[in-house]
C-alpha positions as CSV (number, residue, x, y, z in Angstrom):
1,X,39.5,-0.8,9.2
2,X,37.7,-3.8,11.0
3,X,41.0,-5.7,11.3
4,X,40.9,-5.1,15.0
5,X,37.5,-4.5,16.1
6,X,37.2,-7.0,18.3
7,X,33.2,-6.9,17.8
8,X,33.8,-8.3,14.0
9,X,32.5,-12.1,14.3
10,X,30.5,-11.3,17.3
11,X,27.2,-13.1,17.0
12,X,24.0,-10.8,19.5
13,X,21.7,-13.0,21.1
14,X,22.1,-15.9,19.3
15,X,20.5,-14.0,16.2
16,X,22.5,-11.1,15.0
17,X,26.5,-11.7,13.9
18,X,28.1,-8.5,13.2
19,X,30.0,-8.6,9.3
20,X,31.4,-5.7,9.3
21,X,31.7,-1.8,10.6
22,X,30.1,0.4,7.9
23,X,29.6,3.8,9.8
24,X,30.6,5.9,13.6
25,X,29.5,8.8,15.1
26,X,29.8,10.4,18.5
27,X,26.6,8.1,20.0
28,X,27.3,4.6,18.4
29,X,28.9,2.2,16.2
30,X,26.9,1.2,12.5
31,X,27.8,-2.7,11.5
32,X,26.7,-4.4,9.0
33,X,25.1,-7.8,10.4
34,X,23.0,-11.1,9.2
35,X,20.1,-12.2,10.7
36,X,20.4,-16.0,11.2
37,X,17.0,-16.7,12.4
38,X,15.4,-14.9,9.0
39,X,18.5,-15.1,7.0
40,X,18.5,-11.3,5.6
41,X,21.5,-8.4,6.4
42,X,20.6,-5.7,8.8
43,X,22.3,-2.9,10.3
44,X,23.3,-2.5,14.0
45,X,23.9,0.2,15.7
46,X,25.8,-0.6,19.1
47,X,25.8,2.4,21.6
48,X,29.1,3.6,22.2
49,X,30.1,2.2,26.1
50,X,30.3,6.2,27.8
51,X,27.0,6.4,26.4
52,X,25.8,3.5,27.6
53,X,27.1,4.1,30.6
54,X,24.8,6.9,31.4
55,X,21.6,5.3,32.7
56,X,19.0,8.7,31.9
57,X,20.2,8.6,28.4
58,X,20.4,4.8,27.9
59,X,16.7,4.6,29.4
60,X,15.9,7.2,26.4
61,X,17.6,5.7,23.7
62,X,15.4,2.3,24.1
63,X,12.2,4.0,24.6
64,X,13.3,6.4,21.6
65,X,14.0,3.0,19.5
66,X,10.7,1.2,20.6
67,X,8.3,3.9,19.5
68,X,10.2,4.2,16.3
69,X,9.8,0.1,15.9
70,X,6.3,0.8,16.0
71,X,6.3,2.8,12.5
72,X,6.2,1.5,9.2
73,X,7.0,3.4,6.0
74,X,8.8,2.9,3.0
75,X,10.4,6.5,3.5
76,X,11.6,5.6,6.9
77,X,14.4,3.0,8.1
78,X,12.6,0.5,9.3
79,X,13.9,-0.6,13.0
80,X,13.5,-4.5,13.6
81,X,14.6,-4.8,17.3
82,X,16.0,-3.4,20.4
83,X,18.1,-4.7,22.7
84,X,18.5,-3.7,26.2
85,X,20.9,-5.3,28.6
86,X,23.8,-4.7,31.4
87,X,26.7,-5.7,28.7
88,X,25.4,-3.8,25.6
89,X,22.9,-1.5,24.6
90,X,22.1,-2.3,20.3
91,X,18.9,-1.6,17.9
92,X,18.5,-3.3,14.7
93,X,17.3,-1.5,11.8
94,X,16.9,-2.2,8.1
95,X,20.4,-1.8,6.1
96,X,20.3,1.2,3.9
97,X,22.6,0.6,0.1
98,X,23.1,4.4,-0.3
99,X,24.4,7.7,0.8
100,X,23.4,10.5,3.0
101,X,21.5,13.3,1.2
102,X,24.4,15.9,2.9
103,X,26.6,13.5,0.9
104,X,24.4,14.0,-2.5
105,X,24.4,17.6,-2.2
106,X,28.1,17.8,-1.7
107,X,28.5,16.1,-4.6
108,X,26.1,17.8,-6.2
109,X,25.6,21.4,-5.6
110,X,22.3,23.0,-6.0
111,X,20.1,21.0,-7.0
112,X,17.2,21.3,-9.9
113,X,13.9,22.1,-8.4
114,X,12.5,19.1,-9.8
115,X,14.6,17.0,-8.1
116,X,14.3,18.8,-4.5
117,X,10.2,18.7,-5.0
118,X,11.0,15.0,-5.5
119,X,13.1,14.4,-2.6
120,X,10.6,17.0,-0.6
121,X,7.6,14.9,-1.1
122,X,9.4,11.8,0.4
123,X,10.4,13.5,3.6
124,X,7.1,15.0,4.6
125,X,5.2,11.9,3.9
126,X,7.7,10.5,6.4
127,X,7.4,12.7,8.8
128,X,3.3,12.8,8.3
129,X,3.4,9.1,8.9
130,X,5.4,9.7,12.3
131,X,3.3,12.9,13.5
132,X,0.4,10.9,13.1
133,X,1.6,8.2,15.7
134,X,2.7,11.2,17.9
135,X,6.3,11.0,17.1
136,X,8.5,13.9,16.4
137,X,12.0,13.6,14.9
138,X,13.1,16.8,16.4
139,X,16.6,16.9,14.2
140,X,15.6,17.2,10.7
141,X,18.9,17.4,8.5
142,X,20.8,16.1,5.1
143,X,23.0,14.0,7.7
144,X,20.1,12.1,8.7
145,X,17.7,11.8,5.2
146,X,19.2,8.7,3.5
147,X,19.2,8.2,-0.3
148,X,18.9,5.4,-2.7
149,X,20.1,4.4,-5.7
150,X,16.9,4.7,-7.2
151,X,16.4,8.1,-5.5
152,X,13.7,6.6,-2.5
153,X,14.3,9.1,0.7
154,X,14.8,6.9,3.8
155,X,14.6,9.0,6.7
156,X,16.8,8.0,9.6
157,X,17.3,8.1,13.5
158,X,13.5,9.3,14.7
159,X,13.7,10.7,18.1
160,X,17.6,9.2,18.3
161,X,19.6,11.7,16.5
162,X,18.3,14.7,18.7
163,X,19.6,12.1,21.8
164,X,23.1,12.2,20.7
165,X,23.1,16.3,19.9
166,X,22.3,16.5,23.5
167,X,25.7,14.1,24.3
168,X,27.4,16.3,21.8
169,X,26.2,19.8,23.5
170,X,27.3,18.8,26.9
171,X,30.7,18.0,25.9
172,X,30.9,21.6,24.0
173,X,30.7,19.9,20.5
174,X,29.8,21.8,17.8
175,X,27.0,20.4,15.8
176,X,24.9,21.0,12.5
177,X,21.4,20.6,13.6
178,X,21.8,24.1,14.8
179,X,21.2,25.4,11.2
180,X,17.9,23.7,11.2
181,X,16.6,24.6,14.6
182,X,12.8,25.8,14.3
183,X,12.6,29.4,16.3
184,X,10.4,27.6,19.2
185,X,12.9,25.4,19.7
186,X,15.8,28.1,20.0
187,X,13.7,29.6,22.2
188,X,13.6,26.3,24.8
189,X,10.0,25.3,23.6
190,X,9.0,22.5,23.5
191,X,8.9,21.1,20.0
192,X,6.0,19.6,18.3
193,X,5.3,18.8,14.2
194,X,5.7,22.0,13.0
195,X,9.1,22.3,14.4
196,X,10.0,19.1,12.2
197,X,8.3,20.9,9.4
198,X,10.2,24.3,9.8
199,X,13.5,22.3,9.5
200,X,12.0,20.6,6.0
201,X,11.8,23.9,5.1
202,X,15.5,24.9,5.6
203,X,16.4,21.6,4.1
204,X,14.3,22.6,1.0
205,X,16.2,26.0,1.1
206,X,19.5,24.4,1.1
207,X,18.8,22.3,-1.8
208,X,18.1,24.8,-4.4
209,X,19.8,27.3,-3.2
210,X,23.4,25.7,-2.2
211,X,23.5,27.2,1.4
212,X,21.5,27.2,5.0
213,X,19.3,30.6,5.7
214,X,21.6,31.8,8.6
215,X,25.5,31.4,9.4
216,X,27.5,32.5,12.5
217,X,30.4,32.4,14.5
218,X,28.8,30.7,17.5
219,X,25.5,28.2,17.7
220,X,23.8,31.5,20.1
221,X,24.4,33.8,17.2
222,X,22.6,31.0,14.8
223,X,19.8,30.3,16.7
224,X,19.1,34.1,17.7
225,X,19.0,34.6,13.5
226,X,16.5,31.5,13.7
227,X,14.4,33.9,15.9
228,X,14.4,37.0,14.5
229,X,16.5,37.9,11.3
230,X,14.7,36.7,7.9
231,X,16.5,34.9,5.3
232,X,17.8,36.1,1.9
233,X,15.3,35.8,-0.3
234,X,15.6,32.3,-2.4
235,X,15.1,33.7,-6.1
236,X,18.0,36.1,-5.6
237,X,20.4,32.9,-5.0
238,X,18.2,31.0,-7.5
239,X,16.7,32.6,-10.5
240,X,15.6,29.4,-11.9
241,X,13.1,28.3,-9.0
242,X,9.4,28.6,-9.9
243,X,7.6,31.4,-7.9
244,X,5.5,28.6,-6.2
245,X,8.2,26.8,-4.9
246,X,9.7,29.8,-3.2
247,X,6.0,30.4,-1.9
248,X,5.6,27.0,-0.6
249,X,9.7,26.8,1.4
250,X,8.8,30.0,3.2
251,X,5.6,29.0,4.5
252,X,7.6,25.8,6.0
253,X,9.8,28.1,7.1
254,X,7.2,30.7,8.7
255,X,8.9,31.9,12.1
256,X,5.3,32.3,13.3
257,X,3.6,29.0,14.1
258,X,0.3,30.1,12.8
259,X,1.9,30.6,9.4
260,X,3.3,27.3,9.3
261,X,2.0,24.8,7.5
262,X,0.1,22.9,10.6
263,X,0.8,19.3,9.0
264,X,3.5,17.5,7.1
265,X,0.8,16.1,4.8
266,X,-0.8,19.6,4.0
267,X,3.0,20.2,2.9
268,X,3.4,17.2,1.0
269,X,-0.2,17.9,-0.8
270,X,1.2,21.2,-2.2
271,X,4.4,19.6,-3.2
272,X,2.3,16.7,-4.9
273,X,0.1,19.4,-6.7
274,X,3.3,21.3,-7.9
275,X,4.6,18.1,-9.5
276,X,1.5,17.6,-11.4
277,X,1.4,21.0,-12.5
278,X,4.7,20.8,-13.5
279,X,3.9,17.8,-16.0
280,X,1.5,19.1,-17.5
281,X,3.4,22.4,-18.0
282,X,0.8,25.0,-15.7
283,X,3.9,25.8,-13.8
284,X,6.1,29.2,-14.9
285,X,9.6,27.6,-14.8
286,X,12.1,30.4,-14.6
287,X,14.6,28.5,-16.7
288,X,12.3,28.3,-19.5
289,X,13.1,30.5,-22.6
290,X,9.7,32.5,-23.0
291,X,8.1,31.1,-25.8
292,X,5.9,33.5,-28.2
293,X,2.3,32.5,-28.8
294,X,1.0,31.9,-32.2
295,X,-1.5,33.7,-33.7
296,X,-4.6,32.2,-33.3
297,X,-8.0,33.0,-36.1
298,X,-11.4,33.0,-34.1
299,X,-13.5,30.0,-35.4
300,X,-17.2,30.8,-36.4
301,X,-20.2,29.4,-33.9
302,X,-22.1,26.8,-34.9
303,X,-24.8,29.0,-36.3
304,X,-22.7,30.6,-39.0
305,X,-22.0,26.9,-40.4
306,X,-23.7,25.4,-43.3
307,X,-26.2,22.5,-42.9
308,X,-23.6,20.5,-44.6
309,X,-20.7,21.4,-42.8
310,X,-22.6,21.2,-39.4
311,X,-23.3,17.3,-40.7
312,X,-20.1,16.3,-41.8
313,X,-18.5,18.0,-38.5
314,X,-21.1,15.7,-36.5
315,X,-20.2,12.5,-37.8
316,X,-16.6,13.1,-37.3
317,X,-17.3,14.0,-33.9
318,X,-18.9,10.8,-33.2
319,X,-16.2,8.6,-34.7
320,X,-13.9,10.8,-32.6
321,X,-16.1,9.9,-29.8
322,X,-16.3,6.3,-30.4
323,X,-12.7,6.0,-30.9
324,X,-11.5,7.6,-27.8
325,X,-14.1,5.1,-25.6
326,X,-13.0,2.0,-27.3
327,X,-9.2,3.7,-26.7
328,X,-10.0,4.2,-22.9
329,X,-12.6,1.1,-22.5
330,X,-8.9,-1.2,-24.0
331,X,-6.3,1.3,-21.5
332,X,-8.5,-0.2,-18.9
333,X,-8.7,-3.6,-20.2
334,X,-5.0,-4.0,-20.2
335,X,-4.6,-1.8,-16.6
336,X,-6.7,-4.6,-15.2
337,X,-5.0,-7.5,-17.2
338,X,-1.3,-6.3,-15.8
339,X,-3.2,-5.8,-12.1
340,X,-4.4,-9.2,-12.1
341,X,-0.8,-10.2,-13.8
342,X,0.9,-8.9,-11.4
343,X,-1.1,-9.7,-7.8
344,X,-2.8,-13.2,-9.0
345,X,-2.3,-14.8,-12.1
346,X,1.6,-14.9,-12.1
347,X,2.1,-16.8,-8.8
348,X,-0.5,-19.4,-10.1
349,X,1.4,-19.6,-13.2
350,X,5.0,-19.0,-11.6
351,X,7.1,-21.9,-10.8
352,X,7.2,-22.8,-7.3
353,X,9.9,-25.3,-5.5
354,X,8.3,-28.9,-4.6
355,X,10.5,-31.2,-3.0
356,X,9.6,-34.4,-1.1
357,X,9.4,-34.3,2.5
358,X,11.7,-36.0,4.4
359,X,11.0,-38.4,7.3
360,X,11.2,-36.7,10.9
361,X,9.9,-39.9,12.8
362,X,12.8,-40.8,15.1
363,X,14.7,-37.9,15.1
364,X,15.0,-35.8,18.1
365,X,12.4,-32.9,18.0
366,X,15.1,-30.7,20.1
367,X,18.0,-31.0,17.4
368,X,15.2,-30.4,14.8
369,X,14.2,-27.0,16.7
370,X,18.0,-26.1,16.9
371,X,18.9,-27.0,13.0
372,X,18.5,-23.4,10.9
373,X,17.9,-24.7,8.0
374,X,15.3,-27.3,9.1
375,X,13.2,-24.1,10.9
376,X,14.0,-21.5,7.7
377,X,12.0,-24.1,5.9
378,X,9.4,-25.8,8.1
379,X,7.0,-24.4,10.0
380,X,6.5,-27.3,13.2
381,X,3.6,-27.5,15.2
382,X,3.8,-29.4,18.6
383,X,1.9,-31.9,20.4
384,X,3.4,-34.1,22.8
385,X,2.0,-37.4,23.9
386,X,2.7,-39.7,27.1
387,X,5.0,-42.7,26.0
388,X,6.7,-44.4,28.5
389,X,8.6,-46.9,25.8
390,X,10.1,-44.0,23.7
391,X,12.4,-41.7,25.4
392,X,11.4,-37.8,25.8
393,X,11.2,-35.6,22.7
394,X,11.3,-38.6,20.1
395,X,9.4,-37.5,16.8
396,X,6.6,-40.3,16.7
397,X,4.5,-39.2,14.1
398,X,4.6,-36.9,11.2
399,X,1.5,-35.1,9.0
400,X,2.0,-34.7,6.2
401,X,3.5,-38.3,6.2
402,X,7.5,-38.4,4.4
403,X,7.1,-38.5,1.1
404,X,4.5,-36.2,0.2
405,X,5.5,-34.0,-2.5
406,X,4.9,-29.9,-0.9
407,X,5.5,-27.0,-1.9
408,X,8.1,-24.4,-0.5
409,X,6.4,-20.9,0.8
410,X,8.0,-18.3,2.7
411,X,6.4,-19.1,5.5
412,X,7.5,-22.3,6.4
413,X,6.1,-25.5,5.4
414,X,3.3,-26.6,8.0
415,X,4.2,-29.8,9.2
416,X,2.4,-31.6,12.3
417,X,4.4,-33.5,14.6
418,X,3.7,-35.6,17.8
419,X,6.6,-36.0,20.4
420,X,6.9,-38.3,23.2
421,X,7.4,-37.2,26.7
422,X,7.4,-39.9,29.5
423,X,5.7,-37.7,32.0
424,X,2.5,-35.9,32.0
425,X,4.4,-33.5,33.7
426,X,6.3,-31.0,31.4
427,X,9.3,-28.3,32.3
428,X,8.4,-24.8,32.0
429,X,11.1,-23.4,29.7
430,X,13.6,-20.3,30.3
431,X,11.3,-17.6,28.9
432,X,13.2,-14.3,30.6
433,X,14.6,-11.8,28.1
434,X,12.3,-13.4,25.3
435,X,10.2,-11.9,22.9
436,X,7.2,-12.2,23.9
437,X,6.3,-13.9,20.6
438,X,8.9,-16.5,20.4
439,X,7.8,-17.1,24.6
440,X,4.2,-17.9,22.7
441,X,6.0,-20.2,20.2
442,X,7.8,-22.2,23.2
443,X,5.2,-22.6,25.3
444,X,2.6,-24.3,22.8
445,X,5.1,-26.0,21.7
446,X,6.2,-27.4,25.1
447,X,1.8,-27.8,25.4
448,X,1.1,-25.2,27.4
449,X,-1.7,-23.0,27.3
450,X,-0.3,-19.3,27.9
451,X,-1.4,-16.2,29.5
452,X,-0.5,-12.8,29.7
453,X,0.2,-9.7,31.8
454,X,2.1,-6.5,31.2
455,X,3.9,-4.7,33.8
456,X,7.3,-1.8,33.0
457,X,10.4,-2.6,33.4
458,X,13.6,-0.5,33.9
459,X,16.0,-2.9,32.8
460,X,13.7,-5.6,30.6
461,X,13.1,-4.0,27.0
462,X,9.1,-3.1,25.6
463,X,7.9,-6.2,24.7
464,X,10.6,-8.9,26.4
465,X,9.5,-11.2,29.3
466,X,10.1,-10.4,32.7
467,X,8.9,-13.5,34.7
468,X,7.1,-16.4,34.2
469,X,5.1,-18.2,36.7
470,X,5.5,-21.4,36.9
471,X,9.4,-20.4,36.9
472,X,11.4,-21.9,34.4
473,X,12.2,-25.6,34.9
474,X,9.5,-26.1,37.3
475,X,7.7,-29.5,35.8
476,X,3.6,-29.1,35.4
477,X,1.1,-31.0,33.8
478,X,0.7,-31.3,30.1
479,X,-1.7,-28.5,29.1
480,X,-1.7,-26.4,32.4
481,X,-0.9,-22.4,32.2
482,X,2.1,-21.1,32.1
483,X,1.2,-16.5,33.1
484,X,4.3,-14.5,31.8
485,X,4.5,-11.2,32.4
486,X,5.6,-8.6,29.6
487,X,7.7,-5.6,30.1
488,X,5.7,-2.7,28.6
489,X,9.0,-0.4,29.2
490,X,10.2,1.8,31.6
491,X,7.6,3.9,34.0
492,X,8.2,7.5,32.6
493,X,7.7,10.3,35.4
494,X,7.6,13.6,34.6
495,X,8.7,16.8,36.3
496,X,7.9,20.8,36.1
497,X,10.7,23.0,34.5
498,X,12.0,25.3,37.2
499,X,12.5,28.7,35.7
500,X,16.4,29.6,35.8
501,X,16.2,32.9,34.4
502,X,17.9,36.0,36.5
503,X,20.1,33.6,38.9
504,X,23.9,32.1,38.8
505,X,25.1,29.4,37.1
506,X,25.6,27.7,40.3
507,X,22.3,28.4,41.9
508,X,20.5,27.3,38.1
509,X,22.4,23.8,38.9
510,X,21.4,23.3,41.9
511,X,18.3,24.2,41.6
512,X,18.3,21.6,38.4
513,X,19.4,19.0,40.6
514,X,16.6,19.6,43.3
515,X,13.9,19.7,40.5
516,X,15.2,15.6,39.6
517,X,16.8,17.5,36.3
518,X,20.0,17.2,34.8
519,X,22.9,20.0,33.7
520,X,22.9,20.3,30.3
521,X,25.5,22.6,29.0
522,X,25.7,26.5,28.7
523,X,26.0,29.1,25.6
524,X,27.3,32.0,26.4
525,X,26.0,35.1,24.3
526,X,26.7,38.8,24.9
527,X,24.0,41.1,26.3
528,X,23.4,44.0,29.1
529,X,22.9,41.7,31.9
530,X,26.0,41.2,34.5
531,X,28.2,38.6,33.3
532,X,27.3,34.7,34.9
533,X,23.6,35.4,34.9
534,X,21.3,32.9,33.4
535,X,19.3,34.8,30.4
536,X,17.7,32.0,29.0
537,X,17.3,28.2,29.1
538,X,16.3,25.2,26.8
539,X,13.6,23.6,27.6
540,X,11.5,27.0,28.9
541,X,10.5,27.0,33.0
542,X,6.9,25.4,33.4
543,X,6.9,23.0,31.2
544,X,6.5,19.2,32.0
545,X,9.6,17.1,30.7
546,X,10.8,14.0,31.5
547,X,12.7,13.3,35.1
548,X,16.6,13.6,34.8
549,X,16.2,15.6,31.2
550,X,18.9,17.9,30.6
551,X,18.4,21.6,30.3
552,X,20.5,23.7,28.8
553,X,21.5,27.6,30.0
554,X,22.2,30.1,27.8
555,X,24.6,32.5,30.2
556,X,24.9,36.2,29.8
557,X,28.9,37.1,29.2
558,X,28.3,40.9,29.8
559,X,27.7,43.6,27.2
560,X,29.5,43.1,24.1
561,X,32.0,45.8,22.0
């Protein structure tokens, strides 16, 4: 399959080399890749070149992909870096070892309850975890919930996957996010965390019950079912899902917003709670066989017991007592122990790698900076001194002096280093289209003192430099400032929604096109209005969205049979 893709081999920016093509869809390209600079795979997803070629949707896919860098969450790939240039448009994102949980459930069928409470909890602390940073997913599906071997949900493609739907829509591609549309958003509202949670819902539903809530012959007739009709009800497809669980899927899946649950971590609380009420067997699994109760004999009260009896029932109570303390009092003796164990003691007793450090006095500081295997292990910090009998970046001096026996740590062993320059004055280096961390890095270690200003960019990605001032190459004195200037991403302008409803085709395009907005695509539905008039539209008029957005139409194709 990667015979004769000619991006196999391809090393990005100096840092990622692509290994090998491990997934496609209708927006990008998935490889496989290794990070050189921290020597870990990664996957990358290259934008396909007629995507990229559309400047509105290229401008959202990297301001998409920085917010979602932002996130951390062990339920949700994890995206490293994004890059954002004229040749190629790529993000970087954590390489998942698993399948897709449409995948699982294909293989699978139904699943137990259990299981899809499991899986449940994972996804809505996800999506809590992005609602609380003010992102919304907006395309909640199997196809993009990735699973582990170990069963860990990783959910995928925040804010990204809805992108491509809109690429697939305008070219009349049929699509499966359709099935888990939340009503406002079938409507052309604008989505917000409950929509992601009304999808969770039909996720949920599909899990134990095999199939999606609503079916059709076109993506109108769907999303009109989304609106109004109300699903089967889940215990007639599934007799063995406990009455809670049913309870707790159709509030996700509430049509009405108010009935919704309002946060993905009020869902994932009730969820949580079912689990534990499951253990400890409060919760009336259908699939149990009904068990008869035993007979139980009332005991006597205390005042109906002898002296005696009272006596000897007291002292076993107390050793009882006893017993169970110096049972707990040892639990938490050895919880502690294993804590400790595990976050202290065993790296002081782990073995560590020492090796002697070698001498870097004479060596050229700039083939020491370009050797990868000299930077994955040493950590250098920079001063430069004036010697006019050495010539320029010569390593001089060394602390800790060759020799010493050190210790290997993931970060990078510290290792202080003086370096000649012949000049008090120093060349600014090329800092454009640098993180602005490794700009940092270069400039202290060039000597320079460095200062910062932010400013957006169109074409330079969040967090890359745009300028520097002095330019690069220009020679300064040692220790003078260097001001960079920071691209904090694209300016994003917003624009009001016309409203489209009771005109043409035509005259809804061009009145898109006048309001900055782009044509989106059309669904045609049967109703009583005349044939070619615009019914309804996606997002709904007044609304503020941003410039160039799409909209989509939904056309009237005259009264049906």
């Amino acid at each position: 399959m990667n015979e004769n893709d000619k991006n196999i081999g391809l090393l990005l920016d100096d840092r990622y080399e692509l290994l090998e093509k491990v997934g496609e869809g209708g927006m990008a390209v998935v490889y496989s890749a290794l990070d050189r600079r921290l020597n870990r795979n990664v996957a990358v997803k290259i934008m396909r070149d007629e995507m990229a070629a559309d400047e509105e949707f290229k401008r959202r896919f990297c301001a998409e992909s920085q917010a979602v860098a932002m996130m951390s969450h062990p339920n949700i790939v994890a995206v490293y870096d994004v890059s954002h240039s004229d040749q190629m448009e790529y993000i970087v994102m954590e390489l998942i070892d698993g399948i897709t949980l449409k995948q699982y459930m294909d293989r699978r069928g139904i699943l137990s309850w259990k299981e899809a409470v499991h899986f449940s909890k994972q996804i809505a602390r996800a999506l809590g975890h992005a609602h609380e940073r003010g992102i919304i997913h907006r395309d909640i599906k199997p196809q993009n919930i990735m699973l582990l071997r170990d069963g860990t949900i990783k959910v995928a493609d925040f804010g990204i996957a809805s992108l491509e739907n809109e690429f697939q829509e305008a070219d009349g591609q049929a699509i499966g996010s359709i099935h888990y549309i939340a009503p406002e958003q079938a409507r052309g509202d604008l989505p917000d965390a409950r929509s992601d949670i009304y999808s969770l819902g039909v996720v949920m539903y599909e899990m134990v019950t095999g199939e999606v809530p609503y079916t059709g012959d076109t993506l109108g007739e769907i999303a009109v079912k989304h609106m109004n009709a109300t699903p089967k009800p889940i215990r007639e497809l599934n007799q063995d899902l406990p009455e809670v669980l049913e309870e707790i899927i159709a509030r996700a899946m509430a049509p009405n917003l108010a009935d919704r649950y309002q946060t993905a971590a009020e869902l994932a609380d009730d969820l949580e709670q079912l689990s534990r009420d499951a253990a400890s067997g409060l919760v009336e699994d259908a699939s149990a066989e009904e068990v008869k109760a035993p007979d139980v004999k009332p005991v006597r009260s205390v005042s109906e017991l002898s002296k005696k009896s009272f006596a000897r029932r007291r002292r076993r109570a107390e050793r009882v007592s006893f017993l169970s303390g110096s049972f707990l009092l040892l639990a938490l003796c050895i919880a502690v122990f294993v804590f400790l164990w595990k976050y202290w003691v065993a790296d002081i007793f782990a073995p560590a790698e020492r090796f002697e450090l070698p001498d870097f006095v004479g060596k050229s500081y700039e083939q020491l900076e370009n050797d990868p295997e000299i930077l994955n292990r040493y950590r250098f910090e920079v001063t430069f001194v004036v010697d006019e009998d050495s010539p320029p970046g010569l390593v001089l001096k060394q602390e800790p002096k060759a020799g010493r026996s050190v210790m290997l740590v993931p970060s990078g062993v510290a290792v202080n280093l003086e370096v000649s320059t012949n000049s008090s004055q120093v060349a600014v280096p090329d800092l454009i289209n640098r993180n602005y961390v490794d700009a940092l890095l270069l400039l202290q270690n060039a000597g320079f003192v460095c200062e910062i200003e932010n400013a957006t960019s169109d074409t330079v990605s969040r967090d890359y430099v745009i300028s520097s001032s002095p330019a690069a190459g220009e020679e300064i004195s040692y220790g003078s400032t260097v001001y960079i200037t920071v691209s904090s991403g694209p300016e994003i302008l917003f624009v009001d929604v016309p409203n489209l409803v009771g005109i043409s085709e035509d005259a809804a395009k061009a009145k898109l096109e006048a309001a900055r907005l782009s044509y989106g695509g059309a669904e045609h539905v049967s109703s009583d209005f005349e044939a070619g008039t615009v019914i309804g539209q996606i997002p709904e008029a007044f609304s503020q969205i941003e410039e160039h957005s799409k909209i989509t139409l939904v056309i009237s194709s005259g009264p049906g049979e």
